[in-house]
Residue frames relative to the residue before (quaternion, step in Angstrom):
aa qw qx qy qz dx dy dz
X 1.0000 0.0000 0.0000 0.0000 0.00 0.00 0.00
X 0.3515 -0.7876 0.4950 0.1053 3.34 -0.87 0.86
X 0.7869 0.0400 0.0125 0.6157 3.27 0.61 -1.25
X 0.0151 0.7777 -0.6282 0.0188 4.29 -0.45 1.13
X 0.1097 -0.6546 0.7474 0.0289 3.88 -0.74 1.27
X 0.1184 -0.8451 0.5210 0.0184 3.29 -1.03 0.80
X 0.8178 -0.1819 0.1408 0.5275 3.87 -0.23 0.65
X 0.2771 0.8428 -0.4415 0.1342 3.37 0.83 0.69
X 0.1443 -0.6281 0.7070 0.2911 3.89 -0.94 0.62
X 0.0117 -0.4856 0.8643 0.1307 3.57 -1.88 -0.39
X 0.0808 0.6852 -0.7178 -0.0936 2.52 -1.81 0.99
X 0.4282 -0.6756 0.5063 0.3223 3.76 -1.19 0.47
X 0.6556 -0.2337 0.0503 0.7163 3.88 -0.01 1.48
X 0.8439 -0.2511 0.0413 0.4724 3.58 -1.54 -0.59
X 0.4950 0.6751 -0.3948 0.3787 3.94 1.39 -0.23
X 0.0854 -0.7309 0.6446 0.2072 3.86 -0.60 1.02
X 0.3536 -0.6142 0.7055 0.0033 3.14 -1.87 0.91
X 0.9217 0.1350 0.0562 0.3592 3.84 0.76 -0.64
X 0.1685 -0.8353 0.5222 -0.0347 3.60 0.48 1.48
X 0.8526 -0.3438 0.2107 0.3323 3.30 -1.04 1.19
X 0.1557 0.8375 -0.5068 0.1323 3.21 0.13 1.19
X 0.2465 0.7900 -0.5608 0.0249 3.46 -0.87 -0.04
X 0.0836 -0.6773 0.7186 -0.1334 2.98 -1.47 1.67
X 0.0469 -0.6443 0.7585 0.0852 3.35 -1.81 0.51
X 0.2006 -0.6075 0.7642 0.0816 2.93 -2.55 0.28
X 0.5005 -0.6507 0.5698 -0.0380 2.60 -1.29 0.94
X 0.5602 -0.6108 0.4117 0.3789 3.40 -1.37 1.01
X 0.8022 0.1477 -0.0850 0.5722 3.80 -1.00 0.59
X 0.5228 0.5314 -0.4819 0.4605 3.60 0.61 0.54
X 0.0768 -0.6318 0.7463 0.1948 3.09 -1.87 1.00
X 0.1886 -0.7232 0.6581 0.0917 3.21 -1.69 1.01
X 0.4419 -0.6260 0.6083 0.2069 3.52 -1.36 0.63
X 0.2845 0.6907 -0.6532 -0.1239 3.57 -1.41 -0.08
X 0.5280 -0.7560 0.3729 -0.1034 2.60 -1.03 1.91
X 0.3697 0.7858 -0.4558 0.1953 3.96 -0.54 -0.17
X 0.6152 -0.3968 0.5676 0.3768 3.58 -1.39 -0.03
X 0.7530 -0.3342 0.4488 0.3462 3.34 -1.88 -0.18
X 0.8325 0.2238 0.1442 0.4859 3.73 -0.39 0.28
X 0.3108 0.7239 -0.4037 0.4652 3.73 1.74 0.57
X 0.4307 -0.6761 0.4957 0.3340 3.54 1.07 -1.09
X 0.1598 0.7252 -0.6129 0.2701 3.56 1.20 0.62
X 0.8262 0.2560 -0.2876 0.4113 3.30 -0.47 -1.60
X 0.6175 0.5548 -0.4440 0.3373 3.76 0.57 -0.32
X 0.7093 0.2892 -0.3614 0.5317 3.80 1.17 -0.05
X 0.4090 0.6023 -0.5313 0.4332 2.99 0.85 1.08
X 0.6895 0.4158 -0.1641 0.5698 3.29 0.75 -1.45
X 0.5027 0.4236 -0.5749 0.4872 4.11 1.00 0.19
X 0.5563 0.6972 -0.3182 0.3212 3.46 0.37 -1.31
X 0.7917 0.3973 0.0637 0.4598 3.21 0.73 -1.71
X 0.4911 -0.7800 0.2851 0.2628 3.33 1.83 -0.46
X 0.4891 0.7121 -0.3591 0.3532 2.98 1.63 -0.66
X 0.7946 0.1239 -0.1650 0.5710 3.53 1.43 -0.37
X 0.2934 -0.8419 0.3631 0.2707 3.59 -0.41 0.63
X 0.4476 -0.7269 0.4707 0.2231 3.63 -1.12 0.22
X 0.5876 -0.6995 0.3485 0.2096 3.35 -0.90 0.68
X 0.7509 0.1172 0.1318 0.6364 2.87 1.34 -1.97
X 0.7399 0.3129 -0.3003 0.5142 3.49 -1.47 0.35
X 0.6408 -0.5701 0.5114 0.0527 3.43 -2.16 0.01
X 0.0103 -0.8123 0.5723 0.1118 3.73 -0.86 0.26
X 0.2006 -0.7696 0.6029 0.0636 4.03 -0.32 1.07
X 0.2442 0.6735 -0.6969 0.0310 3.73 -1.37 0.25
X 0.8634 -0.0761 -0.1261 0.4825 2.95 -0.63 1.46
X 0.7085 -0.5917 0.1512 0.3536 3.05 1.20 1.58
X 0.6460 0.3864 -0.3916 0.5292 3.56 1.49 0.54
X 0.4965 -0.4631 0.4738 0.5608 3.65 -1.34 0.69
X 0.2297 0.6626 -0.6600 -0.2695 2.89 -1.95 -0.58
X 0.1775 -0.8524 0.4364 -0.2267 3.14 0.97 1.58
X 0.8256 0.2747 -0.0127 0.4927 3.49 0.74 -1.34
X 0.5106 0.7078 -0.2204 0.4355 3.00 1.84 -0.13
X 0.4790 -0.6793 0.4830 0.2754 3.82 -0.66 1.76
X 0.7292 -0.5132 0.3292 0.3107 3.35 -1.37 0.58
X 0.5150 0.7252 -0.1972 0.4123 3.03 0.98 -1.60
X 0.7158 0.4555 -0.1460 0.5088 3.77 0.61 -1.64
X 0.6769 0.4798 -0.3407 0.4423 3.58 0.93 -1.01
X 0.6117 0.6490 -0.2934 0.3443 3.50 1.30 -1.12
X 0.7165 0.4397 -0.1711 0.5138 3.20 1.60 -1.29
X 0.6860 0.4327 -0.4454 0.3792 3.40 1.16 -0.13
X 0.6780 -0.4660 0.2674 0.5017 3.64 1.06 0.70
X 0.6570 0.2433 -0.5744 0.4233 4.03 0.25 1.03
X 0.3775 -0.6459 0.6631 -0.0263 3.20 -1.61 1.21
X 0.0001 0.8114 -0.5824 -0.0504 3.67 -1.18 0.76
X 0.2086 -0.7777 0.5828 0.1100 3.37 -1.03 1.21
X 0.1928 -0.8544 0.4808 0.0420 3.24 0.25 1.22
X 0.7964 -0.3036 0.2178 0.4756 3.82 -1.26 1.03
X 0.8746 0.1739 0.0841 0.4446 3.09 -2.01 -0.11
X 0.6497 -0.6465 0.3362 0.2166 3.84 0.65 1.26
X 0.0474 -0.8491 0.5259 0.0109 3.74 1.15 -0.87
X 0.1793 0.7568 -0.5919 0.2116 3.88 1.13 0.44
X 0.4825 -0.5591 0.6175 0.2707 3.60 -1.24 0.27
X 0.4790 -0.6642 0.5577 0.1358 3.78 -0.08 1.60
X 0.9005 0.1359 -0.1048 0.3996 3.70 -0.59 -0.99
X 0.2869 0.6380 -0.4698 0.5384 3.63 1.48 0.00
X 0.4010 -0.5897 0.6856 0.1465 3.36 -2.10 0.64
X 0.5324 -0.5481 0.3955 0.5097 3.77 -0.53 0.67
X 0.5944 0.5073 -0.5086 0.3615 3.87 0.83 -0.95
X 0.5857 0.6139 -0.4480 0.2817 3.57 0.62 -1.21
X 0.5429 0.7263 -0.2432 0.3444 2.73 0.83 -2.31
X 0.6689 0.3571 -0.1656 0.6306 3.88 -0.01 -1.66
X 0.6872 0.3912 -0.4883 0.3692 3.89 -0.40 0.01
X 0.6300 0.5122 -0.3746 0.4477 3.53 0.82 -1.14
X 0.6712 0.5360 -0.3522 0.3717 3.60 0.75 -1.00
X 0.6180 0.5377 -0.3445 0.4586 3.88 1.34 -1.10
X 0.1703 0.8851 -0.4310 -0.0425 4.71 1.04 -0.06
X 0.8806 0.1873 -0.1395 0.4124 2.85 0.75 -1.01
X 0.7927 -0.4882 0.0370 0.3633 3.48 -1.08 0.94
X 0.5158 0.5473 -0.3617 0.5509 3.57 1.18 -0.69
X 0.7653 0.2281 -0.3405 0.4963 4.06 0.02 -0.43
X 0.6161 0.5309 -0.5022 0.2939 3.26 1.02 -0.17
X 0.6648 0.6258 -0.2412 0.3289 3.51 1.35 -0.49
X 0.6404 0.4712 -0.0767 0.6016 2.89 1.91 -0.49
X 0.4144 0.8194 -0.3465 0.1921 3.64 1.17 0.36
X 0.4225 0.6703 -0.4000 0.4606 3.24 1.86 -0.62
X 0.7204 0.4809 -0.2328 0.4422 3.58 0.49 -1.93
X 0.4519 0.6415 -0.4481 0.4285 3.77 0.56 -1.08
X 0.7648 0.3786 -0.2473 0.4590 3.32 -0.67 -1.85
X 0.7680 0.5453 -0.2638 0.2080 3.38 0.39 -0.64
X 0.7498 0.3049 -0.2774 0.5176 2.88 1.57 -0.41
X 0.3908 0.8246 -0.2876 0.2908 3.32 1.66 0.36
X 0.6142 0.5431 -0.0573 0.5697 2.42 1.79 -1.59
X 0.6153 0.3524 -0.4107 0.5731 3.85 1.13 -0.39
X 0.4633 0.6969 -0.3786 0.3955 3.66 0.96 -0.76
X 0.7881 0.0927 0.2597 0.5504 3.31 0.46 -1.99
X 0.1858 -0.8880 0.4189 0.0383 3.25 0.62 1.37
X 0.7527 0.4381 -0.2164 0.4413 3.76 1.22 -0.65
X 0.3644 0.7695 -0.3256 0.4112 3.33 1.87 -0.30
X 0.7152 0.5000 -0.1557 0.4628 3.88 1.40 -1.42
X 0.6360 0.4605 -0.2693 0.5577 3.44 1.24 -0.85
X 0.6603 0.2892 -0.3050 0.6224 4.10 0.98 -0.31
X 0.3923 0.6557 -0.6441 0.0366 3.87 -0.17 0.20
X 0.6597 0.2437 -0.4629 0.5396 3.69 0.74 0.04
X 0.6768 0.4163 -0.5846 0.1642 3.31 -0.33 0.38
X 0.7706 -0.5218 0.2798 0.2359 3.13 -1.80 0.84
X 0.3226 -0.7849 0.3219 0.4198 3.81 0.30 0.78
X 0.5939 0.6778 -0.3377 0.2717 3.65 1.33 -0.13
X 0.5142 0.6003 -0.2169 0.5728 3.05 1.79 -0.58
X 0.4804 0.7186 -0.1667 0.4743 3.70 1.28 -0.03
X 0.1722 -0.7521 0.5624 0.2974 3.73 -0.19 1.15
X 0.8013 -0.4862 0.2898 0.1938 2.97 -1.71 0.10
X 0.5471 0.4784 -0.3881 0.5667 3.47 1.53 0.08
X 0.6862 0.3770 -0.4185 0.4602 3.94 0.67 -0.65
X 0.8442 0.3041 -0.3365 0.2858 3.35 0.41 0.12
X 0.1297 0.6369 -0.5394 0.5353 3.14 1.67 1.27
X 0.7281 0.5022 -0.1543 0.4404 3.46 0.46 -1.81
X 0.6828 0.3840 -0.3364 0.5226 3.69 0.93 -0.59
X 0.7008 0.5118 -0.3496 0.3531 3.51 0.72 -0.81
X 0.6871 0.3350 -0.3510 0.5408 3.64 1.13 -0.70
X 0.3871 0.6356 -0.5273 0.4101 4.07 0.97 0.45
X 0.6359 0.5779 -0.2579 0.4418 3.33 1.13 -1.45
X 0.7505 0.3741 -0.1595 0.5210 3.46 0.55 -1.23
X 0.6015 0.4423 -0.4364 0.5021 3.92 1.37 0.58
X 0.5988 0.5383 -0.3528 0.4767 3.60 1.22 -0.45
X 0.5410 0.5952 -0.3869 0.4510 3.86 1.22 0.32
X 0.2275 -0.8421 0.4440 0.2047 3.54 1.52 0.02
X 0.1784 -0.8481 0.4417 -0.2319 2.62 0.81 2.69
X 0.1133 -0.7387 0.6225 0.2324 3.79 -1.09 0.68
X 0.6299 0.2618 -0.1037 0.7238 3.41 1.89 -0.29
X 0.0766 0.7886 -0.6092 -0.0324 3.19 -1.55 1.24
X 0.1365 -0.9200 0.3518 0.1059 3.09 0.18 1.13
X 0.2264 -0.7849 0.5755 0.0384 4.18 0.28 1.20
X 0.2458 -0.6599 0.7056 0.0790 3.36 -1.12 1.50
X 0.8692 -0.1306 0.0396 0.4752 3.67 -0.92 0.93
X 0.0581 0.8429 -0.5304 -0.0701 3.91 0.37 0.30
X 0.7905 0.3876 -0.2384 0.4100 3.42 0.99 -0.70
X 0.3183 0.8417 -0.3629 0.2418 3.49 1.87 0.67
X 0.8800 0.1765 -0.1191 0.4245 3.56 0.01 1.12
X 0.5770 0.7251 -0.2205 0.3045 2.85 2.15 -0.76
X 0.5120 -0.7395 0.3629 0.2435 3.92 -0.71 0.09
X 0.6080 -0.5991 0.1536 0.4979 3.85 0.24 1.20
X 0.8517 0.3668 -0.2485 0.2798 3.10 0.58 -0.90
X 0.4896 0.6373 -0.2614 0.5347 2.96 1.97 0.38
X 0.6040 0.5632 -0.2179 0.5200 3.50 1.45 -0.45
X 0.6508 0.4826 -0.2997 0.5037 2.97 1.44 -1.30
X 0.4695 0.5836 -0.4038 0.5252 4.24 1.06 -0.68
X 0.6599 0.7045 -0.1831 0.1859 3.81 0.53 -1.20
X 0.5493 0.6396 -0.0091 0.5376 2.23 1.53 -1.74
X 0.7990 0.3803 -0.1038 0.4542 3.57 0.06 -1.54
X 0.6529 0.3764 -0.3547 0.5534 3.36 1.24 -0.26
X 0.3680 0.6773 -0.4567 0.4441 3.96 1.24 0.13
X 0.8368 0.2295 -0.1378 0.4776 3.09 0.77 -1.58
X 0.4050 0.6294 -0.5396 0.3856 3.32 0.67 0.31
X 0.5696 0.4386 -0.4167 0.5564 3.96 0.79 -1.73
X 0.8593 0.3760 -0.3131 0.1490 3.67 -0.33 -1.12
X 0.4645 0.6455 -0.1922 0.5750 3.03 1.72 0.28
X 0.5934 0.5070 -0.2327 0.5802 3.03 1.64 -0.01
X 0.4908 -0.6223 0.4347 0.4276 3.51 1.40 0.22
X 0.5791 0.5777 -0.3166 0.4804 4.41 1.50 0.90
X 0.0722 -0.9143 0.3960 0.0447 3.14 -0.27 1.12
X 0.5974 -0.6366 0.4595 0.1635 3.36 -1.22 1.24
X 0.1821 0.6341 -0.7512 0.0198 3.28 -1.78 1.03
X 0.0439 0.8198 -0.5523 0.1452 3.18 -0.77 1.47
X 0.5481 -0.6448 0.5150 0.1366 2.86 -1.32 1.14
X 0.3560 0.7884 -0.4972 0.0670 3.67 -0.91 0.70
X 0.2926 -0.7904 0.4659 0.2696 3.71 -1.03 0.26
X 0.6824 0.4286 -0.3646 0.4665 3.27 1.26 -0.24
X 0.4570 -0.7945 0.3817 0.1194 3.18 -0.60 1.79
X 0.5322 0.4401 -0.4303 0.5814 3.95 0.67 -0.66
X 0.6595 0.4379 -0.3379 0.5091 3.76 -0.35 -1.31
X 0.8338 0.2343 -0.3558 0.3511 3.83 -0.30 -0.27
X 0.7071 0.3382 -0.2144 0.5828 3.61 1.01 -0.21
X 0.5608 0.4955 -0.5011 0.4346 3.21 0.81 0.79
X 0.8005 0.3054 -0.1732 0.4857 3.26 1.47 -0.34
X 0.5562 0.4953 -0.3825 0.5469 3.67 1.55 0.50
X 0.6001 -0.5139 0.5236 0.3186 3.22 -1.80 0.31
X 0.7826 0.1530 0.0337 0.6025 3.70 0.57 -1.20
X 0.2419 0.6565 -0.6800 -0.2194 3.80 -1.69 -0.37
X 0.4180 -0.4994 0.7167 0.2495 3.10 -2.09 -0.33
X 0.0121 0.7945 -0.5980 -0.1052 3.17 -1.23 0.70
X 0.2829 -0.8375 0.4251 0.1946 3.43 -0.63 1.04
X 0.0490 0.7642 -0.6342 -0.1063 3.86 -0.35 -0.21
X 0.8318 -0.0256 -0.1857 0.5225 3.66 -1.73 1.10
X 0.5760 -0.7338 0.1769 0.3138 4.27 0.81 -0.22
X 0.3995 0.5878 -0.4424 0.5470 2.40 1.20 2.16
X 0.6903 -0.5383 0.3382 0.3456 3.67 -0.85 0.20
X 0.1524 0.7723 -0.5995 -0.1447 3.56 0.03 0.02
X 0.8724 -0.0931 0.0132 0.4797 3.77 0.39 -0.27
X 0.0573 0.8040 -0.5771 -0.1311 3.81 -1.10 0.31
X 0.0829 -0.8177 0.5666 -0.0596 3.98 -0.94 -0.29
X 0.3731 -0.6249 0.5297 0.4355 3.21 -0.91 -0.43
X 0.8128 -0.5143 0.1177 0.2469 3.52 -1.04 0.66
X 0.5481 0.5110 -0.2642 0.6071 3.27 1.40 -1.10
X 0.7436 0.2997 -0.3950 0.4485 3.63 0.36 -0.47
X 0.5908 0.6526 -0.3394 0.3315 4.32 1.02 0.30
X 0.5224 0.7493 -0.3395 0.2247 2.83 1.15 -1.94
X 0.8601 0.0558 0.0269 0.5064 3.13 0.38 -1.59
X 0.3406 0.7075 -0.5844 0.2048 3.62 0.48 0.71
X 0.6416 -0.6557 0.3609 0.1680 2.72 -1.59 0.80
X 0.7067 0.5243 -0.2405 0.4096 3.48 1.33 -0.15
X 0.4841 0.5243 -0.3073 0.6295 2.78 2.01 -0.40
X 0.6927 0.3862 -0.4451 0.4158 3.62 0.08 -0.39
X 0.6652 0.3570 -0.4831 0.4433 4.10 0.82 -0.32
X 0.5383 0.5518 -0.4824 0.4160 3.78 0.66 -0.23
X 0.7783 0.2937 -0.3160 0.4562 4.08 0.94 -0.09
X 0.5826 0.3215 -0.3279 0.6706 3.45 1.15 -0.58
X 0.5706 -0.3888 0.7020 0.1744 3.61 -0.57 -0.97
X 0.5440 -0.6398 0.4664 0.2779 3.52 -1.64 1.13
């Protein structure tokens, strides 16, 4: 097991947001979590990631807590976040961009090799490296932003919404470059709302509803369940 969240609450000051949850990932595994608007997806992301803290329960990666552990440390022990709405550095060149992502000393030592497979990774990323990432539609810099968060020499990459706004045939590029990282022996947590489209392309999901678990599985056995379909439409 790679990544183990255990019974976790979060709350937001005295307001709870998150009732005993607990998900895991696996090496080389892509996982989905799933939910409505407001379910708390992105918010066990940002526990994961620290950016928000938990009250109750535990978080393991690579079989050690690191509950108490500063982001920063989690980054360097090998989980990356691609947080919502891309969050690229605007006036930054994509090259920049990809540097900020290589920080700490281990990717810095490896930065030659990085680019390199980024660029096979993200084949259009090399032909734009001076250009400004703002000048950029809105799928390449999905594609740059989760580059950034691959040049951290991730064992976990966890992608808030990736396919938010984006245009089929740009999703459909997304995808294939999903499985490409996870094929790389990197595994995937990803945020999404559109339920076929995420379990058509993961091994396992979780689906949260009001911020709690109601059900999880591997995918073929979701797609078309029947509880999952009243947690998005309703009874």
């Amino acid at each position: 097991m790679l990544l183990d969240v255990k019974n976790i609450d979060v709350l937001y000051d005295d307001f709870q947001v998150i009732w005993d949850v607990s998900i895991n990932v696996k090496k080389a595994e892509m996982v989905a979590l799933l939910g409505p608007n407001g379910s708390g997806k992105s918010t066990i992301l940002n526990t994961i990631s620290n950016l928000v803290h938990h009250r109750k329960g535990s978080i393991y990666f690579n079989n050690n807590s690191i509950s108490e552990i500063p982001t920063f440390k989690r980054t360097q022990l090998g989980i990356s976040h691609v947080l919502e709405r891309r969050r690229v550095f605007p006036h930054l060149t994509v090259m920049q961009n990809l540097l900020l992502g290589a920080w700490h000393p281990q990717a810095k030592e490896q930065l030659s090799t990085s680019l390199d497979k980024i660029y096979k990774i993200f084949p259009k990323l090399e032909s734009r490296s001076s250009q400004l990432a703002r000048t950029m539609s809105g799928g390449e810099q999905q594609m740059l932003a989760i580059a950034r968060g691959m040049m951290g020499l991730p064992k976990l990459l966890m992608v808030d919404e990736p396919f938010l706004g984006l245009s089929p045939l740009v999703m459909k590029d997304l995808i294939k470059i999903f499985k490409n990282i996870v094929n790389e022996g990197i595994s995937i947590l990803f945020v999404e709302q559109n339920v076929r489209l995420a379990l058509s392309m993961a091994d396992r999901g979780y689906v949260l509803e009001s911020g709690r678990l109601v059900i999880d599985g591997k995918s073929k056995d979701l797609i078309d369940n029947e509880k999952v379909t009243k947690v998005f439409l309703g009874n």
